[in-house]
Short mmCIF file of the C-alpha atoms (twelve columns), coordinates in Angstrom:
data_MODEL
# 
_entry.id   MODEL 
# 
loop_
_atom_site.group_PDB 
_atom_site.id 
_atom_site.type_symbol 
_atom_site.label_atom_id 
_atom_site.label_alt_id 
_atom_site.label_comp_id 
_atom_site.label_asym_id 
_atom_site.label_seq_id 
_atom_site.Cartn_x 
_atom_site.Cartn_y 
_atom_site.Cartn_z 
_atom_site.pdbx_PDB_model_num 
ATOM 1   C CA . UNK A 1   -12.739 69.654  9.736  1 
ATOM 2   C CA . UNK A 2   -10.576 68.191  12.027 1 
ATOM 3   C CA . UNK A 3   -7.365  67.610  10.517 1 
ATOM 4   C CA . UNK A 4   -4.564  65.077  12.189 1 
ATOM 5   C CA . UNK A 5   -2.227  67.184  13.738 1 
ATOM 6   C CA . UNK A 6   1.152   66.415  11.963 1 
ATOM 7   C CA . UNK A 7   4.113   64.583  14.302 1 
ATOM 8   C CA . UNK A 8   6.775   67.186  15.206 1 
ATOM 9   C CA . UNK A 9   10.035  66.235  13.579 1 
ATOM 10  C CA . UNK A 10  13.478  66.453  14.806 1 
ATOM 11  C CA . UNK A 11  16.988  65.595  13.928 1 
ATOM 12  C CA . UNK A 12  17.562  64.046  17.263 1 
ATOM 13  C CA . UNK A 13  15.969  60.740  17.363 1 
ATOM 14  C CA . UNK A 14  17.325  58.918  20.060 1 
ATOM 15  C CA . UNK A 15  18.903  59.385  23.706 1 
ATOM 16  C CA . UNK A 16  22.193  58.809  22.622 1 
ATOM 17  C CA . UNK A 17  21.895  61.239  20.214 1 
ATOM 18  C CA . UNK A 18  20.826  63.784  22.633 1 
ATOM 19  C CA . UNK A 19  23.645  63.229  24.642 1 
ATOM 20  C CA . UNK A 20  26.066  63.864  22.135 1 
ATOM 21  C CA . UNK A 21  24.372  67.194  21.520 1 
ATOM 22  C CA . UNK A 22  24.266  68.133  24.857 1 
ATOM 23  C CA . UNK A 23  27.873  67.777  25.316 1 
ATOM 24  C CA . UNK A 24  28.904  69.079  21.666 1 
ATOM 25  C CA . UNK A 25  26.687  72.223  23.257 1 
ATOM 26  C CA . UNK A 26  28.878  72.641  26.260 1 
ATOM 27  C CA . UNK A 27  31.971  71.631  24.155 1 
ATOM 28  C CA . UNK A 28  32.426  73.189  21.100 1 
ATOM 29  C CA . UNK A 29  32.029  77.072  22.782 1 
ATOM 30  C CA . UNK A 30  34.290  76.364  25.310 1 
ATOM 31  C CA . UNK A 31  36.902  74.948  22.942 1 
ATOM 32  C CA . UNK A 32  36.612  78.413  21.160 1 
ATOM 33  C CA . UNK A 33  37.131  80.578  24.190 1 
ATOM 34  C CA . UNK A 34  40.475  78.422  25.041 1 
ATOM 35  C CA . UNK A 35  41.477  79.156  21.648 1 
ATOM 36  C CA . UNK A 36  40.514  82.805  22.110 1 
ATOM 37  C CA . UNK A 37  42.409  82.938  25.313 1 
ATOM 38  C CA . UNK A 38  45.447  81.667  24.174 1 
ATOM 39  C CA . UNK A 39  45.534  83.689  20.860 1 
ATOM 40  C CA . UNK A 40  45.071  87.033  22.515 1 
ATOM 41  C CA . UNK A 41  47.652  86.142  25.367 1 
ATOM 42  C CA . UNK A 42  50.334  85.283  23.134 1 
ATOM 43  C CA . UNK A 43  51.105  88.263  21.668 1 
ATOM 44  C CA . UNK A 44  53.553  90.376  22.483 1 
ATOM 45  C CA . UNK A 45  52.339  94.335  23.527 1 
ATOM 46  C CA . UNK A 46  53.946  97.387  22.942 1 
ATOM 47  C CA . UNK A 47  52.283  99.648  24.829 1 
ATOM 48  C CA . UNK A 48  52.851  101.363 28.116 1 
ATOM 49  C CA . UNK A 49  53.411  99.410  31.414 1 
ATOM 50  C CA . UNK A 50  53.819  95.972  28.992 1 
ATOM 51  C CA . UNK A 51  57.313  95.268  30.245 1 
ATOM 52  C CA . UNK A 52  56.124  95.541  33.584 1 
ATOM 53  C CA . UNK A 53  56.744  91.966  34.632 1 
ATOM 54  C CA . UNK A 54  60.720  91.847  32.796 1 
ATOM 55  C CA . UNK A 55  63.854  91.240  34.495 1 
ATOM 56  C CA . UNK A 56  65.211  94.807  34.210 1 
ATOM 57  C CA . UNK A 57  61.836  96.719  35.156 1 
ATOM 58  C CA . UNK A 58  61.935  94.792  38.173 1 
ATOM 59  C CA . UNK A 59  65.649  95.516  39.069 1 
ATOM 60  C CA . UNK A 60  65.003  99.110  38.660 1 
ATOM 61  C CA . UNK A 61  61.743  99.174  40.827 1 
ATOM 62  C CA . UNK A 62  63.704  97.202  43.394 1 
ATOM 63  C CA . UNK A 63  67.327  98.752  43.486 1 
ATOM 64  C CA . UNK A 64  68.732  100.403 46.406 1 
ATOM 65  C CA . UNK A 65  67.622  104.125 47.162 1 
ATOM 66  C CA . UNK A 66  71.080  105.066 48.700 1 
ATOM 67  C CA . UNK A 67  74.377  103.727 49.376 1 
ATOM 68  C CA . UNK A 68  76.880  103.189 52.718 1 
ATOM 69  C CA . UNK A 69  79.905  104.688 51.983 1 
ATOM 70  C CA . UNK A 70  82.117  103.826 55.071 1 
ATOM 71  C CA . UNK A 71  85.285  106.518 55.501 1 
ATOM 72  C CA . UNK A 72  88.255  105.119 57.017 1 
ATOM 73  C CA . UNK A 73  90.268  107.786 58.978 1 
ATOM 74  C CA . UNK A 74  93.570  107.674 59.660 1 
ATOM 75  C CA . UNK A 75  96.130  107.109 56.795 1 
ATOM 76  C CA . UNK A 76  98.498  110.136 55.315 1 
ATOM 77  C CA . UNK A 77  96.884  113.551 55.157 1 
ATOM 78  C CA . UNK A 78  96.203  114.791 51.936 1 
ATOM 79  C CA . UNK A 79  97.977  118.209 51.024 1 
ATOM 80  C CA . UNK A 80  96.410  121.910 50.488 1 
ATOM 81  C CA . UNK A 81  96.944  121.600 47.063 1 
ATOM 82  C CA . UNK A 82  95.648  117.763 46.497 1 
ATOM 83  C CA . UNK A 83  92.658  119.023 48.661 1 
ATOM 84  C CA . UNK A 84  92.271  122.425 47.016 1 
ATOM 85  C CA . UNK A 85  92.153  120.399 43.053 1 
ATOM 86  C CA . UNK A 86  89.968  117.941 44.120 1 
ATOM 87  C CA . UNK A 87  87.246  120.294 45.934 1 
ATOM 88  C CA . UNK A 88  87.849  124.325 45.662 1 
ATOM 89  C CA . UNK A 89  89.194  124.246 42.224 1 
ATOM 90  C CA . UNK A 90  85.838  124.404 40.545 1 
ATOM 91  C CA . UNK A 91  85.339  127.685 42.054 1 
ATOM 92  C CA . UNK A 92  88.332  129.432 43.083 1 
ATOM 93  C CA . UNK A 93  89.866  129.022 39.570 1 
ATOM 94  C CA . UNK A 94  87.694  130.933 38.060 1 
ATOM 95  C CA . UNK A 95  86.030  133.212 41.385 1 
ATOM 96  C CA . UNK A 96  82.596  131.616 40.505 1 
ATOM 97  C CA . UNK A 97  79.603  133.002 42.460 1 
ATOM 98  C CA . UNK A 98  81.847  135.492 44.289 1 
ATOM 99  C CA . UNK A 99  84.621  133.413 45.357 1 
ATOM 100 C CA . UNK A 100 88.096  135.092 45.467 1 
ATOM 101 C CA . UNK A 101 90.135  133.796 42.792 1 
ATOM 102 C CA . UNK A 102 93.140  131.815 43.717 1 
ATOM 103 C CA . UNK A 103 96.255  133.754 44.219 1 
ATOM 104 C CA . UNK A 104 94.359  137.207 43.701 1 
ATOM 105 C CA . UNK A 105 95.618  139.157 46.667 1 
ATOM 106 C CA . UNK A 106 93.193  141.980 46.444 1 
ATOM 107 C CA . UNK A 107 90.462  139.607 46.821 1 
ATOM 108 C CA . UNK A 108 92.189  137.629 49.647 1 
ATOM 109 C CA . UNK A 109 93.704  140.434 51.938 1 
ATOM 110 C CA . UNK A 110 89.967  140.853 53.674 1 
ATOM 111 C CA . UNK A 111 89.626  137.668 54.609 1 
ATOM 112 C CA . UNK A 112 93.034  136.978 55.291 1 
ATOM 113 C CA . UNK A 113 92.750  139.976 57.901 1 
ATOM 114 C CA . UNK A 114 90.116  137.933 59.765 1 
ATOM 115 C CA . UNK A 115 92.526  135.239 60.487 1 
ATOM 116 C CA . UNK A 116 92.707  131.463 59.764 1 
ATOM 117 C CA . UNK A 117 90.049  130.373 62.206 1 
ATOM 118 C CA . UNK A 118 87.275  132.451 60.486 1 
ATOM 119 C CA . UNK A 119 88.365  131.391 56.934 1 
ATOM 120 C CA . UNK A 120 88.352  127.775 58.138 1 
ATOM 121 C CA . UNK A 121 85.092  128.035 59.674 1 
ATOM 122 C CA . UNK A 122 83.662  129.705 56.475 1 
ATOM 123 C CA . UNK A 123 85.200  126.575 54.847 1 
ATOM 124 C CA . UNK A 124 83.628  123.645 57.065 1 
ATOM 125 C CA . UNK A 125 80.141  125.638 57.827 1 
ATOM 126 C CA . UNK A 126 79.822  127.256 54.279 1 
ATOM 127 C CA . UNK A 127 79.105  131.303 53.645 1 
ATOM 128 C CA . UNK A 128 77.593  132.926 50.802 1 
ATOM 129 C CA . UNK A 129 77.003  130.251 47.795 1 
ATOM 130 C CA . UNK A 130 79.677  127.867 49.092 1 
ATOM 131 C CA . UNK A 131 78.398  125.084 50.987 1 
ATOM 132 C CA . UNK A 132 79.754  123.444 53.772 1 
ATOM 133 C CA . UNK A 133 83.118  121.275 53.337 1 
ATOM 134 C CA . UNK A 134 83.476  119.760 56.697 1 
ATOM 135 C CA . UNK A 135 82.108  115.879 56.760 1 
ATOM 136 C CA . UNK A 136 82.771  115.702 52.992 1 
ATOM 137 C CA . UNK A 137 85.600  113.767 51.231 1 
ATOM 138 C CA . UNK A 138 88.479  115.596 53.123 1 
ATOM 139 C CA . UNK A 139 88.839  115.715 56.601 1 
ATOM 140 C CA . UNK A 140 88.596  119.196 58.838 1 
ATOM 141 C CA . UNK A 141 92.325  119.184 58.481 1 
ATOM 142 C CA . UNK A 142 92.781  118.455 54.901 1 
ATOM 143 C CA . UNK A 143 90.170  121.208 54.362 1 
ATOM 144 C CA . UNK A 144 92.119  123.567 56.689 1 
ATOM 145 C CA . UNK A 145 95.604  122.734 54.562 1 
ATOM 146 C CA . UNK A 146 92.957  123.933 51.618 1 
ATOM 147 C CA . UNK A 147 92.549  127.019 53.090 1 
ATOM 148 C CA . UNK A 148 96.058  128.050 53.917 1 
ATOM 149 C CA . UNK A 149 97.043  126.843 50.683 1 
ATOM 150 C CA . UNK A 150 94.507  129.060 49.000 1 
ATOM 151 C CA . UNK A 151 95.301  132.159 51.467 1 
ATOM 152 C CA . UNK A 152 98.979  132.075 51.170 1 
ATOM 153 C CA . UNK A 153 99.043  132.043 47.495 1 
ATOM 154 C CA . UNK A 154 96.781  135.192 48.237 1 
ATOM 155 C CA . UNK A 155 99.350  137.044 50.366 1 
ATOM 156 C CA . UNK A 156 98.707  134.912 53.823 1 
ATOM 157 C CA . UNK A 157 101.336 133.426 56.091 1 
ATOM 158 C CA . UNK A 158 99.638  130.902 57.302 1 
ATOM 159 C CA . UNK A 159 100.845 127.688 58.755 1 
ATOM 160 C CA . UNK A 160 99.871  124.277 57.871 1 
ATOM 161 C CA . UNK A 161 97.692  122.624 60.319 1 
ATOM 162 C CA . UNK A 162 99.419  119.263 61.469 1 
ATOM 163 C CA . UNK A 163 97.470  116.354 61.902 1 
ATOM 164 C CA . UNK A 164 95.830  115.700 65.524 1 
ATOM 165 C CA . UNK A 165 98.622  113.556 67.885 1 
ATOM 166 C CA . UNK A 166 96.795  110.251 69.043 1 
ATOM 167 C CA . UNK A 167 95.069  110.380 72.518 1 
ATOM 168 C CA . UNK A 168 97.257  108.790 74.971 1 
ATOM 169 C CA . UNK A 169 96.697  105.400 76.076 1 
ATOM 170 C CA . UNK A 170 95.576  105.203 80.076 1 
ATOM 171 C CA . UNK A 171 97.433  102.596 80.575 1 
ATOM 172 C CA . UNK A 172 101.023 103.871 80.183 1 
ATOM 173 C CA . UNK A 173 100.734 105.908 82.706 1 
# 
């Protein structure tokens, strides 16, 4: 009853072919995941965050969050009435958020019976909804020629504020 026990077969019959399938083994699958790879990560995405690495994305996380803007004083002073266009206008035109209108002299005749000082101070400091002019694009006398301009044409008599005289030099004495 004792049968021979048959010879196991198998394709690989000699070392060098079992070399060759060893490194076919190791081969082949990583040749597939390099073509895998490279498949996936060349296409082009369109969802969020995939421009994330471009030129302008970049530019924008890196600009500038403010600005220098250097003032050079000196020069010819502007007049009430440049002043006035360029920074009351908006308001005093049309006597937005309780602002007297320009050349209403009802409105005006209040605080032109305060005097200059305290309309120039409301000016530069701000009151109510206006907000404060003084370190702005005008000077403190531009903004005061603003406010006479704006308070004569309401009734006032105001004078002009001249610009400051130079400090004298110590050494011409």
């Amino acid at each position: 009853m004792s049968q021979a026990h048959d010879e196991h077969e198998s394709p690989i019959k000699t070392p060098k072919q079992l070399i060759l399938a060893v490194i076919f083994a190791f081969v082949v699958p990583i040749f597939a995941i390099v073509l895998l790879v490279k498949n996936v990560g060349s296409e082009s995405r369109a969802g969020a965050g995939a421009d994330a690495l471009s030129a302008e994305a970049t530019a924008a996380r890196i600009q500038p969050v403010g600005a220098v803007n250097i003032k050079l004083e000196g020069g010819p002073l502007k007049s009430g009435e440049d002043v006035f266009k360029g920074q009351c206008t908006a308001c005093h035109t049309a006597g937005l958020a309780g602002a007297p209108k320009f050349g209403d002299a009802a409105a005006w005749g209040p605080r032109v019976g305060k005097g200059y000082e305290a309309l120039l101070t409301s000016a530069l400091k701000g009151k109510g909804a206006m907000g404060a002019q003084g370190g702005g694009d005008f000077s403190d006398v531009e903004i005061g020629r603003a406010v006479v301009y704006m308070a004569n044409a309401g009734g006032a008599k105001f004078e002009e504020p001249k610009a400051a005289a130079a400090p004298a030099d110590a050494a011409s004495k």
